[in-house]
FIPA-851259 format. One record per residue (C-alpha): residue in one letter; y, x, z. Coordinates in steps of 0.1 Angstrom, whole numbers, plus 5000, padded with zeros to 4 digits. Example, Ala and Ser with C-alpha at 12.3 -4.5 7.8 and 13.67 -1.06 7.14 Angstrom:
FIPA-851259
A495551235078/S498951375071/
END
This chain:
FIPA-851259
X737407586569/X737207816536/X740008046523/X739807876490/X740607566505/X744007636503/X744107736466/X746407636442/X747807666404/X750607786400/X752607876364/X754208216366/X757408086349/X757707846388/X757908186409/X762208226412/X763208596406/X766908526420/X768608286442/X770707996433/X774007956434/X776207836457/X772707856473/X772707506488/X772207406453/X768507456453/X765807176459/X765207016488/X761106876484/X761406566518/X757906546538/X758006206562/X754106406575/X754206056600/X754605766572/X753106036541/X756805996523/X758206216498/X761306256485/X763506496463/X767006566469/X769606936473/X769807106500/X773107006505/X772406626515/X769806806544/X772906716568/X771906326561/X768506426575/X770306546610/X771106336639/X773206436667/X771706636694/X769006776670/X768907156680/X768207346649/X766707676660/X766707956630/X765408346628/X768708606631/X766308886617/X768209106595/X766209286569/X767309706563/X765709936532/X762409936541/X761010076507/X761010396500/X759710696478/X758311016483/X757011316479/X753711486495/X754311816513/X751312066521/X750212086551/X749012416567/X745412276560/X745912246520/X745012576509/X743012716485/X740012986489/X742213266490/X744313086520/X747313036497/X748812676501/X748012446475/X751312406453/X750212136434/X750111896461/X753711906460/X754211846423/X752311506424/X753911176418/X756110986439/X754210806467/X756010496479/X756310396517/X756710056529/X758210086566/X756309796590/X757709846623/X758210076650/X755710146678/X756510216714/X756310616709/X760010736697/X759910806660/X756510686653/X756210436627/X753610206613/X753410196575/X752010126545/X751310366516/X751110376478/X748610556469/X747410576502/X744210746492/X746611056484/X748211056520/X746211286541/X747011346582/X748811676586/X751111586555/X754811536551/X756011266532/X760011386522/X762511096505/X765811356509/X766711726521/X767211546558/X764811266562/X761011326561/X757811196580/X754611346590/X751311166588/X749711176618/X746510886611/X745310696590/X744110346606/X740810196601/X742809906586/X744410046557/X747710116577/X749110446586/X751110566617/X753910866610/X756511056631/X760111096620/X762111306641/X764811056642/X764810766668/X764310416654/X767910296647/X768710656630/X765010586607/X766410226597/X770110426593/X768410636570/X766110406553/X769110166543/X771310486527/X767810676508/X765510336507/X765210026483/X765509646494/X761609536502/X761609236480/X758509086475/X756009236444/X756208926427/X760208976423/X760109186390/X764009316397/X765609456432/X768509316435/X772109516434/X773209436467/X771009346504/X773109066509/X771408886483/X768308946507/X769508836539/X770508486557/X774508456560/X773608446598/X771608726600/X772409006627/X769709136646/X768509426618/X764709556621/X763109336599/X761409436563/X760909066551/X763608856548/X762808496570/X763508326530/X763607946542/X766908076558/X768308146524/X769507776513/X772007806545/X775807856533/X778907836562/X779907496545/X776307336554/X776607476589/X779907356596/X778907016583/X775307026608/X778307136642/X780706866630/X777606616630/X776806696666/X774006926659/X773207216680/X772407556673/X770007846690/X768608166678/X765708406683/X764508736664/X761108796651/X760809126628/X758509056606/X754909196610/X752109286591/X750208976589/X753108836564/X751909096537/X748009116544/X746308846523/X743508636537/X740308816527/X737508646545/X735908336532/X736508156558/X739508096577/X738608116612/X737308506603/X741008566595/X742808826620/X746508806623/X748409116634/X751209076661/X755109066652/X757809186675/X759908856689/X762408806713/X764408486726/X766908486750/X767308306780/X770708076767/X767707956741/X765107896763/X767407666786/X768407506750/X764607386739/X763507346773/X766707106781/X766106896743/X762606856748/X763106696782/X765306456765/X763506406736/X765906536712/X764406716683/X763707116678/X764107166642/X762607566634/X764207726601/X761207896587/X757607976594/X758808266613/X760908026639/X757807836641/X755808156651/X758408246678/X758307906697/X755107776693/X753708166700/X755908196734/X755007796743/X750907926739/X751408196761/X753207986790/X750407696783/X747907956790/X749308046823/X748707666835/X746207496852/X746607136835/X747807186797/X749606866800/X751806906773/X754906756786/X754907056813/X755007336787/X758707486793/X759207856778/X761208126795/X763108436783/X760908676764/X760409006744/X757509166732/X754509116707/X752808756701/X750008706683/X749208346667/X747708216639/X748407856629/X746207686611/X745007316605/X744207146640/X747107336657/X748607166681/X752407186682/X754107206713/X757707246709/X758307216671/X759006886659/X760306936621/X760907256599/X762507396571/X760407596550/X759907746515/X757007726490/X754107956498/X751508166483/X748107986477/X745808136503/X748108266526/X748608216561/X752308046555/X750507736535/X747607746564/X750807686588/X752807436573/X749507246563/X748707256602/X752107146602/X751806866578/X748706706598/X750506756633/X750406396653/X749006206622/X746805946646/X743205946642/X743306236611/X741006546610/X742706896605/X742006866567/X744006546561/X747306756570/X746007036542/X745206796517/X748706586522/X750506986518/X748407076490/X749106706472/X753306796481/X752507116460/X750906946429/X754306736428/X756707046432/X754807246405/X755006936386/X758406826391/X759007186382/X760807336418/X761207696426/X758607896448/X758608156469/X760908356487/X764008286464/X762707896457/X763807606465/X763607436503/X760907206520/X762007006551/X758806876568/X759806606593/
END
């Protein structure tokens, strides 16, 4: 399957700068992926779309100032012939640091850099009088690791008091406050991309989804690299994802495990729910002989996953999602197309793509809201 395949147009003026409000106003774009039904309605009548016992499983992920700007500072290599440090390396323009994730070493980070070509090993990077970093490599795939002498709470500490909020390029204006960035359930902070399909939630819509008999779980997946990397092979399959930090407790294991035995529905919040679950069910399916489906239970975890959804998927524990509008060519519309073809008897791996990509040409046309602060898809 090419790339290109999951291309589409899309009119700048359709990309949302700023969230609606009360934001349970926004869109809701209805995908019946079993009968090929749409419909259009507001997120607020998604409660109609509930039944009791659903378990409704969303991302707590809470995103901290992971932008930030900088200065170079000479290292003891950057001299000149006479042995003198090189001065102007520290009067060069600012050189902006997107924080990805920790690694398992204390202090050392994984980032991204802009210019990186500028950022040399050696150097410090400074953003105030008490908070710098010190290149240490630069990695063969464009990303860099550095060392801050702070632990990782005290970086993200830091990074939310010097940094910026690490909304998305095609966002022309940073919002005023990170609220306006995060989930109103969001808690566990470490993440640099907000988990946006999250967004349309308000505490009136939740308390309509308890009093309805719905039930509720959470994990935490910070997001990783792979969100902001675009697909640059022509073909899909050539792809490589990068892992993402996720944990789920043992309460929500026992949750999904007990609703799939009864064959009540897991309903994921986002692309990044999706990842969690169907990432931690791959792993247990791996571990067993017969990959009977109906045997796949998942257990408490933490760590990295790695998984890259795409059309032919098969989904284990997910059985509908909430999701946004994605980029064309990204991984995201890859995933919910895979999504879209899911259980659809008899249908090759494209019919689920072609069915998303058909959804899109009606949003774009019926003039909805994309991207991270657009309006809601619920795929069912």
């Amino acid at each position: 399957m090419n790339t290109s395949d999951f291309d589409y147009n899309l009119p700048k003026e359709r990309i949302a700068q700023k969230p609606l409000e009360p934001r349970d106003s926004s869109k809701l774009f209805l995908v019946d992926k079993k009968n090929k039904k749409v419909d259009h309605k507001h997120f607020f009548d998604i409660v109609d779309y509930f039944e009791k016992g659903d378990l409704l499983v969303w991302n707590n992920s809470k995103v901290f100032k992971a932008r930030l700007f900088g200065r170079l500072e000479a290292s003891d290599n950057d001299v000149n012939k006479d042995g003198i440090p090189d001065r102007a390396l520290l009067n060069q323009k600012e050189v902006e640091i997107f924080l990805v994730r920790p690694m398992e070493n204390p202090g050392v980070w994984k980032i991204l850099a802009k210019p990186g070509k500028r950022v040399k090993p050696g150097m410090n990077v400074r953003f105030a009088p008490d908070f710098f970093c010190t290149v240490i490599v630069k990695e063969p795939e464009g990303t860099i690791l550095v060392q801050f002498e702070e632990d990782d709470k005290e970086v993200m500490a830091k990074a939310n008091k010097y940094g910026h909020i690490p909304v998305p390029p095609y966002v022309k204006d940073e919002p005023d406050q990170i609220e306006v960035y995060q989930t109103v359930y969001s808690k566990e902070e470490g993440s640099v991309a907000a988990p946006t399909a999250g967004f349309h939630f308000t505490d009136d819509i939740i308390q309509k989804l308890k009093d309805k008999g719905v039930e509720f779980a959470e994990v935490t997946l910070h997001v990783g690299l792979g969100t902001f990397l675009p697909v640059k092979s022509e073909r899909v399959e050539d792809h490589t994802m990068h892992s993402e930090w996720v944990e789920i407790s043992e309460e929500t294991a026992e949750k999904i495990n007990k609703a799939k035995s009864e064959g009540r529905r897991v309903v994921a919040v986002g692309t990044t729910t999706v990842r969690t679950l169907e990432g931690i069910a791959s792993l247990e399916r791996n571990k067993l002989q017969d990959t009977n489906k109906s045997q796949i239970t998942i257990s408490k975890f933490e760590g990295d996953i790695n998984i890259f959804i795409k059309p032919g998927f098969e989904f284990q524990i997910v059985d509908a999602m909430i999701t946004n509008f994605h980029l064309p060519k990204s991984t995201l519309l890859m995933l919910v197309s895979a999504f879209a073809g899911d259980r659809l008897a008899g249908q090759s791996p494209s019919e689920g793509r072609e069915f998303m990509l058909e959804c899109y040409k009606e949003a774009v046309s019926l003039k909805y809201r994309f991207y991270s602060f657009g309006d809601a898809m619920f795929i069912y």
